[in-house]
Structure formats: C-alpha cells, structure tokens
C-alpha positions in Angstrom: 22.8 4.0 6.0 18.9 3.4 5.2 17.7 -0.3 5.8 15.8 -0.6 2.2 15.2 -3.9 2.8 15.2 -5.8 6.2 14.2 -9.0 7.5 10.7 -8.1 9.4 7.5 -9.8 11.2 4.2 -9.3 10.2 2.3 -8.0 12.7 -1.5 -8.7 11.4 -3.2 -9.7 8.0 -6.3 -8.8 7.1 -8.5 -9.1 4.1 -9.4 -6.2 1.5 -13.1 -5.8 1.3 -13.8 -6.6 -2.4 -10.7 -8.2 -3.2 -10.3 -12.1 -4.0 -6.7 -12.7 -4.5 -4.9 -9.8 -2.3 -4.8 -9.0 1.2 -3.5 -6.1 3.8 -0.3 -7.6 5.9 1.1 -4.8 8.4 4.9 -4.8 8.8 6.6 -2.3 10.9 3.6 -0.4 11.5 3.2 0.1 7.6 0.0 -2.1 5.7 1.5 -3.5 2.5 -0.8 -5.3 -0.1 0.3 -9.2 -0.3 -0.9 -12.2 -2.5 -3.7 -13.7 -0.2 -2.0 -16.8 1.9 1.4 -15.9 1.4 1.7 -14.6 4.7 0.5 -14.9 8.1 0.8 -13.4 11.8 4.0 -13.8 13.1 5.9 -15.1 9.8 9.5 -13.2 9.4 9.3 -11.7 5.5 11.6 -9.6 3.5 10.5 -6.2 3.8 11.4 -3.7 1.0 10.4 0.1 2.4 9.1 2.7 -0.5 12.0 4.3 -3.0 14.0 1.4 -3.2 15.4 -0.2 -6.2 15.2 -3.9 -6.8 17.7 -5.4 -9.1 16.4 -7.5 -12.4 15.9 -10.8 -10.6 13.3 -13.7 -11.7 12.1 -13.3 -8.6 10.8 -9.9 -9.1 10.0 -10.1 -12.4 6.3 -9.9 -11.6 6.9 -6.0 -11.4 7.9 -5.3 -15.1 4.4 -3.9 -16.3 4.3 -1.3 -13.1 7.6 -0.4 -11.7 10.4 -1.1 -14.3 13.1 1.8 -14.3 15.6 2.0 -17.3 19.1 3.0 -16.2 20.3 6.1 -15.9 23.4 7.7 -17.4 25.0 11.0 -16.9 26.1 12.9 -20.4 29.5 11.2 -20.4 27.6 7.8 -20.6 28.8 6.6 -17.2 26.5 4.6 -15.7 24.4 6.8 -12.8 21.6 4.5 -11.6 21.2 1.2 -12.6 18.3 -0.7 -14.3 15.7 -1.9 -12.0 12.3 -1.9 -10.7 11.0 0.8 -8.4 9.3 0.5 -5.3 6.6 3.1 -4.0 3.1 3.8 -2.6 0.5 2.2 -4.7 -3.2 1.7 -4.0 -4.5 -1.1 -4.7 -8.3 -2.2 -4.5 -8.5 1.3 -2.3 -5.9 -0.1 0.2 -2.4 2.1 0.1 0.2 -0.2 0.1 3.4 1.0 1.4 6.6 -1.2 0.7 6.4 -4.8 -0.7 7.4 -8.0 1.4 8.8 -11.4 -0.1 9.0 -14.8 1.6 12.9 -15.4 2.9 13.2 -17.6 0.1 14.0 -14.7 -1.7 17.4 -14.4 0.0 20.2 -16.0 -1.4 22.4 -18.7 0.6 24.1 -17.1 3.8 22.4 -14.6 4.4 20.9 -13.2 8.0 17.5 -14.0 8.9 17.1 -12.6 12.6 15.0 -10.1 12.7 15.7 -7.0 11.6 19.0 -7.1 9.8 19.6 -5.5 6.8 19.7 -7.8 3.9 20.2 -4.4 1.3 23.4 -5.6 0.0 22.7 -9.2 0.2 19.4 -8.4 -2.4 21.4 -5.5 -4.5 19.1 -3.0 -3.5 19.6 0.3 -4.0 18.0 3.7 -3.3 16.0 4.7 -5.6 16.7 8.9 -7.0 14.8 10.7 -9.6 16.4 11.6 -12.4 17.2 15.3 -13.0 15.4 17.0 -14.7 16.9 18.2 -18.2 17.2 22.0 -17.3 18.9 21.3 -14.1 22.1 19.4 -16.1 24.2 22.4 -15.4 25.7 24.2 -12.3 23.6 25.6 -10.0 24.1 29.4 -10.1 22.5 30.9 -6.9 19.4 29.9 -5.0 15.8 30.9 -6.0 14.8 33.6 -4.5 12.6 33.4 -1.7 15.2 30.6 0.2 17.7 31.0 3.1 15.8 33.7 5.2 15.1 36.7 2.1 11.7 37.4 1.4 10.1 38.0 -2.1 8.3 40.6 -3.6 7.1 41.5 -7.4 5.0 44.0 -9.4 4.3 44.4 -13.1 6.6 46.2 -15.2 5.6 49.4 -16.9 2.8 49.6 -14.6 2.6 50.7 -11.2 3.9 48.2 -8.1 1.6 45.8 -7.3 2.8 43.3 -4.1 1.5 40.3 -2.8 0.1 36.8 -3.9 -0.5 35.8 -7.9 -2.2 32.7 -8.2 0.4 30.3 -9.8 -1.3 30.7 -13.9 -1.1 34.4 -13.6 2.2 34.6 -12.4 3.6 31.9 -15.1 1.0 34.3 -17.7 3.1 37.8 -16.9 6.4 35.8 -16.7 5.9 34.7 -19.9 5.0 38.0 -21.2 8.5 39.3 -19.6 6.1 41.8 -17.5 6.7 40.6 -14.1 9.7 41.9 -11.7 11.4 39.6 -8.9 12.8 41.9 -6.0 14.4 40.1 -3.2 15.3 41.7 0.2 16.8 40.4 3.6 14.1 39.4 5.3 
C-alpha cells in the first residue's frame, strides 16, 4: 500500500524570492512550500505526498478555502469517499509545491516517529479518487476504439474516404453532425 503520509527529514530550506511569510523545504527529493520558520535542515516532519485526503481535523483546517472535497456517494447513497481536504500540486509565489508537511505534533499519542513509517492510518488519510464522471455511472460496454493493439481509421459519410488526422474541433464538428465513420481493424 501507498505511504500517503510518512514521517520524513527535510533535506534543505530555502527562501522564495519575493515571498515574506513562505519558504521552499525539500523532503524526499520533492520541494514543498512551508510557513517561513516552521522548519529547518534536518527536522523529522509529517509528510503528506500529492492525492491524498486529509480528514476534517482543526489541525488542517487552514485548507478549507483551497482544498475542501465534499463526500462522495454512489446512487444508492452509500457513502464512496469521504469528506475531506485534497492534497495536490500547487504553485505558490512561482514555486510548485508538491505535498504538504506538518510538525509531529500533528500525530496523535502513540504513534511512530522513526523515520519513514507510515503514519496513513494513524492521521485517517486516505487516497484521494476523482469522482466519475456522470456519463460513466453505467457499465462499461467495450473499449474505445483505438485501445488494446487495433488501429483507427475514419472518413466522412456520404462523401468519399478520407483517412488520417482531424484536428480534435473538426472531428467533434462532423461527429456532431453524425457525418463522421469510426472503422476499427486489427492492427
């Protein structure tokens, strides 16, 4: 299973040219934007990697107005994802910041502290999954063509073959218009 979030060392901080209150810490070979002075070289933090959920804690509050995710519920109102609030990249002041770190105070009592364990569970992390889309709800029928090793080719109805590349408006254009023909062969 993924480590979403692990105990970590930073490796280097650095400041952000044209930022007063933030600064670049690198963790795992990743640079993460952090509140300036929370962290230095060699500290042991709470590293959270990109897509993973945080549960509604006080202590992450702070990422309401950017990150919150509602929960998600499948059609029989079952309970798919939970609410929470989503790590990913950002850039911030021109610096990408990949992942967020928190101070091990963040941990609740008992939990590991070498480094690199996983403290996931120990947080309630989860992974964080898009939600599908509403035209995908059903079964999946068959594969789009194009997939598995077939190859694709198309021409305009009522008009004479033509094969090769559409650029992507032109091709959604004549699908529209029901005009365009999808052929697919063993390639």
């Amino acid at each position: 299973m993924r480590k979403l979030a692990s105990i970590q060392v930073v490796n280097a901080v650095e400041p952000i040219p044209n930022a007063d209150a933030i600064e670049r810490v690198r963790v795992l070979g990743w640079w993460v934007v952090g509140k300036k002075g929370d962290f230095e070289k060699g500290d042991q933090v709470v590293y959270c990697e990109i897509d993973s959920l945080l549960p509604e804690r006080p202590e992450f509050e702070f990422l309401r107005t950017s990150s919150f995710k509602p929960a998600q519920t499948d059609a029989a109102g079952a309970t798919i994802q939970p609410t929470g609030f989503r790590i990913k990249t950002v850039k911030l002041r021109g610096q990408v910041s990949q992942g967020i770190c928190f101070p091990l105070s963040v941990l609740p009592p008992g939990a590991p502290t070498g480094e690199g364990e996983d403290v996931t569970d120990w947080l309630g992390v989860r992974k964080w999954e898009p939600p599908v889309p509403v035209g995908m709800g059903g079964k999946v029928k068959g594969g789009f063509p194009g997939l598995n090793g077939t190859s694709v080719s198309f021409g305009l109805a009522r008009r004479s073959p033509v094969r090769g590349h559409l650029r992507v408006p032109e091709f959604v254009r004549l699908w529209r218009l029901g005009r365009l023909v999808i052929a697919s062969s063993a390639g």
